[in-house]
PAZAPA-4460 file (N, C-alpha, C; in steps of 0.05 Angstrom, whole numbers, plus 32768, in hexadecimal, padded with zeros to 4 digits):
% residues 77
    n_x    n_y    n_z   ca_x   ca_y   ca_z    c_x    c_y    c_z   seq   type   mol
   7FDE   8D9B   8B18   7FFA   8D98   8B20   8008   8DB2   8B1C     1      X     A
   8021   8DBB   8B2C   8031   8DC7   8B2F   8040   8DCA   8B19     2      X     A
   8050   8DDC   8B0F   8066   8DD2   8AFE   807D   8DCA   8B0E     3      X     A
   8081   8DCC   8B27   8098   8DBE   8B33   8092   8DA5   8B3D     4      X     A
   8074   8D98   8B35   8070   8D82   8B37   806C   8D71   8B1C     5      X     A
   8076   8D7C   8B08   8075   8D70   8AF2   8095   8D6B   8AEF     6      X     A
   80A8   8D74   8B00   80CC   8D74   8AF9   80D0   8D57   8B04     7      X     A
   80DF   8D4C   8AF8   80E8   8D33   8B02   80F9   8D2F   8B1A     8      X     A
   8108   8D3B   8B22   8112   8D3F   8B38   8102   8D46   8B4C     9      X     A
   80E2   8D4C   8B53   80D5   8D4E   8B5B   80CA   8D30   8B5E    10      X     A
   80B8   8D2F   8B4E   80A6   8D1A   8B45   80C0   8D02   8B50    11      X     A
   80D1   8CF3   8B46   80DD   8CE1   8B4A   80E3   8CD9   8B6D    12      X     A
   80E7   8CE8   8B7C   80E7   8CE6   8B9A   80D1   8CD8   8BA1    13      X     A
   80BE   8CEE   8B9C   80A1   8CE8   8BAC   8093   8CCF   8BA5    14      X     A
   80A4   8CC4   8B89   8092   8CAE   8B7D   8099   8C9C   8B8D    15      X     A
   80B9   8C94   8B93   80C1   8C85   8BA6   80BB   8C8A   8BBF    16      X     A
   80B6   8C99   8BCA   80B3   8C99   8BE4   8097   8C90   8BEE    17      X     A
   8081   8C93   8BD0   8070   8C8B   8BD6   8068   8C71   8BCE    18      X     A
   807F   8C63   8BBD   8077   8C44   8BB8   8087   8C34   8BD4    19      X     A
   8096   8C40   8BE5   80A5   8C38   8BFA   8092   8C33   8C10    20      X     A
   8080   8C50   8C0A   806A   8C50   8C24   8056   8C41   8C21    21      X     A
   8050   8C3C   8C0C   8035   8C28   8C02   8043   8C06   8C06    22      X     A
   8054   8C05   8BFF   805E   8BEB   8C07   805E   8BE2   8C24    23      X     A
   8064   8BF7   8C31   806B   8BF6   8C4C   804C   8BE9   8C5F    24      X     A
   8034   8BFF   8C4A   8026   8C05   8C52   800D   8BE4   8C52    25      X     A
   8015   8BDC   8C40   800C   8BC0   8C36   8016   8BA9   8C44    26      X     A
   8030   8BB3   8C4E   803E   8B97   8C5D   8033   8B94   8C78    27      X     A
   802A   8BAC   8C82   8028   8BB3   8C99   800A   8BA9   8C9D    28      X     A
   7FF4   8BB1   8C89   7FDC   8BA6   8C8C   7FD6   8B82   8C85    29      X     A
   7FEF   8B7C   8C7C   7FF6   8B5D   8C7C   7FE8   8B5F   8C61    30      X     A
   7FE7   8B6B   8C51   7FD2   8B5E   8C33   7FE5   8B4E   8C27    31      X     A
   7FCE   8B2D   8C1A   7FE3   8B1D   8C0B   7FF4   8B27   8BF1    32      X     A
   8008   8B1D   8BEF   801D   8B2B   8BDE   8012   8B0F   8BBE    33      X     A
   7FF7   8B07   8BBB   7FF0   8AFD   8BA3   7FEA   8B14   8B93    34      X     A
   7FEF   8B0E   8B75   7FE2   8B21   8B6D   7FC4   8B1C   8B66    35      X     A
   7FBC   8B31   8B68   7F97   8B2E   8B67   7F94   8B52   8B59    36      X     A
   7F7C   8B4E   8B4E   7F75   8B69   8B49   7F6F   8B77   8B61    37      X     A
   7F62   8B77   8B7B   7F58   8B83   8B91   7F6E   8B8F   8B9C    38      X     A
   7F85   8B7D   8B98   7FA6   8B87   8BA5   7FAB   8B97   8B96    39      X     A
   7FB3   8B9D   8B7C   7FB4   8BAB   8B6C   7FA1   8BC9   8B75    40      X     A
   7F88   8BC9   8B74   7F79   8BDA   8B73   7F84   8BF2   8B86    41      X     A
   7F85   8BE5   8BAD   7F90   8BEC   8BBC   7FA8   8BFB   8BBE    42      X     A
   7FC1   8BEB   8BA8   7FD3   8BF0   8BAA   7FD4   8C0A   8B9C    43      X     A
   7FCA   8C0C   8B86   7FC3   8C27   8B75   7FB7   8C38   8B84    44      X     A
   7FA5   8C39   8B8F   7F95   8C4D   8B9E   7FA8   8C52   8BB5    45      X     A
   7FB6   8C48   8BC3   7FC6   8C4B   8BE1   7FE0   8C63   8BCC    46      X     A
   7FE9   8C59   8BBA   8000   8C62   8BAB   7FF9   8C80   8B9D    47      X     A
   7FDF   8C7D   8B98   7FDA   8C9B   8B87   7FD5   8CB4   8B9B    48      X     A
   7FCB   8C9D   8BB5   7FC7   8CB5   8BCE   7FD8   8CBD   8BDB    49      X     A
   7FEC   8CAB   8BE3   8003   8CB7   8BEB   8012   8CC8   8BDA    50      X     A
   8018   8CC2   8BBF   8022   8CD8   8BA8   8021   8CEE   8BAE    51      X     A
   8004   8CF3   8BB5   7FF4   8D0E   8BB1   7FF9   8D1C   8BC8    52      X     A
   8000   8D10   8BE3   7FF3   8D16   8BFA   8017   8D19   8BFC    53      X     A
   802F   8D12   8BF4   8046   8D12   8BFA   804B   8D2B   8BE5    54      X     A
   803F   8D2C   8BC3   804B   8D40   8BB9   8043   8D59   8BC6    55      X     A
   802A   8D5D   8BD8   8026   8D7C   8BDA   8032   8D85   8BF5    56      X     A
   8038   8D72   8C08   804B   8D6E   8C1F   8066   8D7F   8C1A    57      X     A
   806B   8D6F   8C03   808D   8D73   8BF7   808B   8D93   8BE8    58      X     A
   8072   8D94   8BDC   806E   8DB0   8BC9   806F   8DC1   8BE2    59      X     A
   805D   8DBF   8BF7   8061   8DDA   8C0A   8075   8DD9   8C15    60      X     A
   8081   8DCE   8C1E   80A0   8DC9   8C2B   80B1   8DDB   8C1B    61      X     A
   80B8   8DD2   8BFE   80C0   8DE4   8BF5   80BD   8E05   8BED    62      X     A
   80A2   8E05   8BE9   8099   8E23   8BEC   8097   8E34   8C02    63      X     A
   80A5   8E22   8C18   80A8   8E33   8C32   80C7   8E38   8C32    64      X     A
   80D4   8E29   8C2F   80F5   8E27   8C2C   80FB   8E37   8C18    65      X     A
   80ED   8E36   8BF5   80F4   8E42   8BEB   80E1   8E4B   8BD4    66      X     A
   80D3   8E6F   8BE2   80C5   8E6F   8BD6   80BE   8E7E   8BBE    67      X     A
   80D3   8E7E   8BAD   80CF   8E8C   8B94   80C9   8E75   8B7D    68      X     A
   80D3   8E61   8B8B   80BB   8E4A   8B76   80A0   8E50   8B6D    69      X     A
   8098   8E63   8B87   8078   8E61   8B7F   8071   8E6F   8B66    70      X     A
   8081   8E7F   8B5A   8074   8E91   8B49   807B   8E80   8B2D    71      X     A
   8088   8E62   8B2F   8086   8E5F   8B0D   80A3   8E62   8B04    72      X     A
   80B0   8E6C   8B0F   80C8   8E76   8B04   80D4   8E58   8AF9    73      X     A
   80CE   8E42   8B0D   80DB   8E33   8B0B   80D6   8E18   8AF1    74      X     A
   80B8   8E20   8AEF   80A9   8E0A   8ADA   80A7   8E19   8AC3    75      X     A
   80B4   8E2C   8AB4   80C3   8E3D   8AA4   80D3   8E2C   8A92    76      X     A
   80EA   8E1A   8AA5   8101   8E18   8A9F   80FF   8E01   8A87    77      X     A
***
């Protein structure tokens, strides 16, 4: 991890956006809303991939917009 992926104002977006998208993503494939471990499993694995796959989305985004993040300056603070 990044140090601008360890800031909470980082991290806190992407978490939502990615428990938004995993929900979305579950409703849409119709899975029953019981709880079961298999649901669970899914749900974790759909959630940690999107995390991942939204924080480095969001990390380059920013290092194109603004790129003196890259050098650290910012995970310093």
């Amino acid at each position: 991890m990044s140090p601008i992926e360890r800031k909470w104002w980082f991290m806190l977006p992407v978490m939502v956006l990615s428990g938004i998208a995993t929900q979305f993503l579950l409703t849409s494939a119709e899975l029953p809303h019981a709880p079961s471990f298999a649901g669970s499993l899914i749900f974790g694995l759909c959630i940690v991939t999107l995390y991942r796959g939204l924080s480095f989305c969001i990390w380059m985004g920013l290092l194109w917009v603004a790129p003196g993040l890259a050098d650290g300056k910012l995970g310093r603070r």
